[in-house]
MMTF fields as JSON, N, C-alpha, C and O atoms, coordinates in Angstrom:
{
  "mmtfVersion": "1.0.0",
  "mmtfProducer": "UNKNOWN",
  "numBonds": 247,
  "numAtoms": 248,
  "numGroups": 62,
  "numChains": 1,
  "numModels": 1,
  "chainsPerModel": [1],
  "groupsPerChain": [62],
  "chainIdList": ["A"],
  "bondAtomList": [4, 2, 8, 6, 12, 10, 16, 14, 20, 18, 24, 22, 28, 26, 32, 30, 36, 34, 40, 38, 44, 42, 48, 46, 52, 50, 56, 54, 60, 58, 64, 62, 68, 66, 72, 70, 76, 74, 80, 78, 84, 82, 88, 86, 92, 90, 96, 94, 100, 98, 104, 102, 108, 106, 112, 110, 116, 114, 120, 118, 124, 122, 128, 126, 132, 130, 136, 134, 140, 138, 144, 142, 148, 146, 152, 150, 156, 154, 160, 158, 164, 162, 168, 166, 172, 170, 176, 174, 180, 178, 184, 182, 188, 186, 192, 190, 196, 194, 200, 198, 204, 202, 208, 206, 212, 210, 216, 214, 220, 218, 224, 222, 228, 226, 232, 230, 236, 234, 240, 238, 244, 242],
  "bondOrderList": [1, 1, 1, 1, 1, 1, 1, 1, 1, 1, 1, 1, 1, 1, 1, 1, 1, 1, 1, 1, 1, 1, 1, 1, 1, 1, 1, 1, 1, 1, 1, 1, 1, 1, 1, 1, 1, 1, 1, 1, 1, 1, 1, 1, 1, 1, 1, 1, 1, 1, 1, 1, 1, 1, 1, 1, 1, 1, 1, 1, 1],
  "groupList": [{"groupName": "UNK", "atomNameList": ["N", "CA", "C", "O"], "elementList": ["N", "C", "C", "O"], "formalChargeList": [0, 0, 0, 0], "bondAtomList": [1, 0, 2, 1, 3, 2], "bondOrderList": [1, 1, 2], "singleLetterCode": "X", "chemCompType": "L-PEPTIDE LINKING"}],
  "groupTypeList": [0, 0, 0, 0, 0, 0, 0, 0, 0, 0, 0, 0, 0, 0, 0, 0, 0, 0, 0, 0, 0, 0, 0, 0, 0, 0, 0, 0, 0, 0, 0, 0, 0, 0, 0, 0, 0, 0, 0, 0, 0, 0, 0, 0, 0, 0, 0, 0, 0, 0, 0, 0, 0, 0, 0, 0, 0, 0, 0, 0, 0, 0],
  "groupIdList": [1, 2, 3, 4, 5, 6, 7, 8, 9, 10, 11, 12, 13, 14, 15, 16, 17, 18, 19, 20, 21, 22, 23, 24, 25, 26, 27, 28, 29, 30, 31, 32, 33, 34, 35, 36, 37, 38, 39, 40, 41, 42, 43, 44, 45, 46, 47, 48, 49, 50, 51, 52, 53, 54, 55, 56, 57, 58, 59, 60, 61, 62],
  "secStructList": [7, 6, 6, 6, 2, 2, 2, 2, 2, 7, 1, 1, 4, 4, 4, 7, 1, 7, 5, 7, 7, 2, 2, 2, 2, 2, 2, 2, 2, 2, 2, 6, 7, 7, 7, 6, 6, 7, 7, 7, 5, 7, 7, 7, 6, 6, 6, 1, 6, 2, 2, 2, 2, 2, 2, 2, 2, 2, 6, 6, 6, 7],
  "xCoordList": [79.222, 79.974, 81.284, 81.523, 82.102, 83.103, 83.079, 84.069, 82.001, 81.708, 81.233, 80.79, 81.022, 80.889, 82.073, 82.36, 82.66, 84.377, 84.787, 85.136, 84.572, 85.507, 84.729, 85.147, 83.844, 82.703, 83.383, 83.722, 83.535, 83.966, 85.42, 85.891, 85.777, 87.712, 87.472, 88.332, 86.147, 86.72, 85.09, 84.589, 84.348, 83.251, 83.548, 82.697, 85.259, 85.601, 85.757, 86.456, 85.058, 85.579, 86.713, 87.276, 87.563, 88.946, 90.082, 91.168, 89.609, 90.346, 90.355, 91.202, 89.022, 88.884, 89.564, 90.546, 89.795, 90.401, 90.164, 90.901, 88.301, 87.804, 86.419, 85.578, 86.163, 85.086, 84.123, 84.37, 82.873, 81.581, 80.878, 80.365, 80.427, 79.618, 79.993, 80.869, 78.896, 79.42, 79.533, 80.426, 78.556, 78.219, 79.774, 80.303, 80.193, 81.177, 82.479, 83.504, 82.616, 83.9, 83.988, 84.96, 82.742, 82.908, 83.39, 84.557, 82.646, 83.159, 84.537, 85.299, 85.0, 86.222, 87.453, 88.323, 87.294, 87.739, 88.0, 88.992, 86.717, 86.233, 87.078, 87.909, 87.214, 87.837, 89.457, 90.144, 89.818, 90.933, 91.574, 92.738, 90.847, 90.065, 90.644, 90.122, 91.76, 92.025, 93.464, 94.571, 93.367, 94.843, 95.448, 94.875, 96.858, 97.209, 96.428, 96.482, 95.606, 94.856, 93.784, 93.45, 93.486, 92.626, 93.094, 93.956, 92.519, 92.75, 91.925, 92.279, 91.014, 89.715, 88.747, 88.537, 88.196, 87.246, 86.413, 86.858, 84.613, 83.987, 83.09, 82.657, 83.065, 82.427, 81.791, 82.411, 80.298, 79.685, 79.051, 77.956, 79.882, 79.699, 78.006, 77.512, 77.557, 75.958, 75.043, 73.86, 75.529, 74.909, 75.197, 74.142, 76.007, 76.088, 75.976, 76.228, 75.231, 75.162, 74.238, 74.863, 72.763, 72.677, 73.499, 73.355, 74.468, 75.001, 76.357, 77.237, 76.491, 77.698, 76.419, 76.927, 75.503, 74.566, 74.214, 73.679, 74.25, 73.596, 74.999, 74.715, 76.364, 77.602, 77.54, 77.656, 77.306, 77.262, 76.863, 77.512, 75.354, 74.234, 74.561, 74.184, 75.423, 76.106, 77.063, 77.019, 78.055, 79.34, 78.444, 77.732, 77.569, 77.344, 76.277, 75.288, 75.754, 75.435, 76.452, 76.073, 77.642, 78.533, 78.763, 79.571],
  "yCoordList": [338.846, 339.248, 338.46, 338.049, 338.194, 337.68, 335.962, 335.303, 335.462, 333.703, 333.894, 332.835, 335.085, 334.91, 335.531, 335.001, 336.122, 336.139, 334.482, 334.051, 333.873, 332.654, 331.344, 330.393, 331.763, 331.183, 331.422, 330.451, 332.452, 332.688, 332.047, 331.652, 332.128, 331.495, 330.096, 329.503, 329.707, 328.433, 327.606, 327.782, 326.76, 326.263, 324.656, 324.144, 323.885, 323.5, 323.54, 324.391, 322.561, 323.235, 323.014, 324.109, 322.082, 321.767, 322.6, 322.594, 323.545, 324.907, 326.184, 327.048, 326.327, 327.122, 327.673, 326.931, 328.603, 328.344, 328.733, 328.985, 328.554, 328.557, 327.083, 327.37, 326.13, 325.63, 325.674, 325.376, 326.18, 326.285, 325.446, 325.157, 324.619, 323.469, 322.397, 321.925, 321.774, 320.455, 319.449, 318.648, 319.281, 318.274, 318.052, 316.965, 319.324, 319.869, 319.469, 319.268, 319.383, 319.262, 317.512, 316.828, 317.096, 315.418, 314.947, 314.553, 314.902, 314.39, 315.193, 314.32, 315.995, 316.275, 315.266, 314.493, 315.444, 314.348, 313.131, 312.408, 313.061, 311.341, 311.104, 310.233, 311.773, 311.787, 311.432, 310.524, 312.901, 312.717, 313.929, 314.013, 314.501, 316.011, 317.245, 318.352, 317.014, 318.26, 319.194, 318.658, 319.962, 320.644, 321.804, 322.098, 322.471, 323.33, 324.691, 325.512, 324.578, 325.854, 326.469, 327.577, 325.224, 325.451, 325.96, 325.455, 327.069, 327.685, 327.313, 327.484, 326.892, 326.862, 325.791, 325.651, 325.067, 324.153, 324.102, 324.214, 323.829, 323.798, 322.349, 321.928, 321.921, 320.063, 319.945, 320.004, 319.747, 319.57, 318.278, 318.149, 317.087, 315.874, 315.295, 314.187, 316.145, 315.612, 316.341, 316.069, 316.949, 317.523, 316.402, 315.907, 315.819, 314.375, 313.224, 312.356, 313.26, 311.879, 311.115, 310.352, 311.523, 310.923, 310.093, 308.904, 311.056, 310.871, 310.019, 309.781, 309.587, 308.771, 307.23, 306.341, 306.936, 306.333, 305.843, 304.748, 306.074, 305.906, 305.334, 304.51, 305.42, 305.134, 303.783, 302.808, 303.758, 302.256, 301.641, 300.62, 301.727, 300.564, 299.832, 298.683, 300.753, 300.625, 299.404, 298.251, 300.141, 298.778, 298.157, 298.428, 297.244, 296.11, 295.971, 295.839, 295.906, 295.147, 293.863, 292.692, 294.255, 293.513, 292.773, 291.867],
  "zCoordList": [150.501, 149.337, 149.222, 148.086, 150.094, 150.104, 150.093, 150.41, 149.745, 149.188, 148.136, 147.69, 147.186, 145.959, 145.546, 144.472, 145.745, 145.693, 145.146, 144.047, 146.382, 146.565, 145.462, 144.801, 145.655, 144.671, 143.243, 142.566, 142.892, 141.49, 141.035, 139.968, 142.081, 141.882, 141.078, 140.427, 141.26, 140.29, 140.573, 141.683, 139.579, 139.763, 140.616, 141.343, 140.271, 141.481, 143.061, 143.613, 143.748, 145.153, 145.084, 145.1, 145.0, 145.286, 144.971, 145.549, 143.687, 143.483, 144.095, 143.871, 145.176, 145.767, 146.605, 146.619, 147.467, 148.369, 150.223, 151.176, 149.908, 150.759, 150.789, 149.936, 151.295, 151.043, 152.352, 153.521, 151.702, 152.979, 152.861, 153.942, 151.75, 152.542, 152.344, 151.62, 153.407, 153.625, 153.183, 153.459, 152.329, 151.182, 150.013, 149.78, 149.479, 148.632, 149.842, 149.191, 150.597, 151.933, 151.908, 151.587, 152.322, 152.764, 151.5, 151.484, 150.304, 148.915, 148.663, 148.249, 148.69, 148.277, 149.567, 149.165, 150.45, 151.911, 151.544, 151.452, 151.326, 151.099, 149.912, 150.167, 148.141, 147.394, 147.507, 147.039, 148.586, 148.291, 147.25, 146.858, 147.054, 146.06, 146.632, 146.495, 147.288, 148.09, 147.799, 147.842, 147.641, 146.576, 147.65, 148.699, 147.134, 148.157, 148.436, 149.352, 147.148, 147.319, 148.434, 148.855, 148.629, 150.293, 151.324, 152.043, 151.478, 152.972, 154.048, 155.214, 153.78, 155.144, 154.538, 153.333, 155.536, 155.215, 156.619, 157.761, 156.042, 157.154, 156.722, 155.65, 157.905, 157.707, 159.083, 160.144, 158.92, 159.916, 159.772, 159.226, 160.366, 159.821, 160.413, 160.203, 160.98, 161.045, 159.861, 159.653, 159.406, 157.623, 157.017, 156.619, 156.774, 155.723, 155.691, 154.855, 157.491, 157.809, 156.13, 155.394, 155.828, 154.887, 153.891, 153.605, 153.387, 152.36, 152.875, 152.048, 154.204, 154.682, 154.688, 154.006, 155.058, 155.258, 153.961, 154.133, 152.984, 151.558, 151.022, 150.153, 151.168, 150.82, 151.248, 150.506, 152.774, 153.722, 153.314, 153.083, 152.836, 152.412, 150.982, 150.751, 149.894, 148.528, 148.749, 148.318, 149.675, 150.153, 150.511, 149.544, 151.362, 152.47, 151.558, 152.28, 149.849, 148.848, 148.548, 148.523, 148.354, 147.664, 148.469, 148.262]
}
């Protein structure tokens, strides 16, 4: 009940002021996406390896 609380505060994560996943954590990081409103963040950087891996291969085109 209390992550659809935090859920509702805003369809932004970055307005939130809790973020649970990880996907929504690395891109806001990675961004730069990050405001005072955050209280807590959870990043389990082997959940995104993909999506750090798929970034790599983009750069080392050019």
């Amino acid at each position: 009940m209390g992550r659809n609380v935090v859920f509702e505060e805003s369809k932004d994560p970055a307005k939130r002021s809790r973020v649970w996943h990880d996907v929504e954590s690395y891109r806001m990081l990675r961004k730069g996406d990050v405001s005072n409103t955050i209280e807590g963040l959870s990043l389990d950087i082997r959940k995104v390896e993909k999506e750090m891996q798929s970034e790599v291969r983009q750069i080392s085109k050019f």
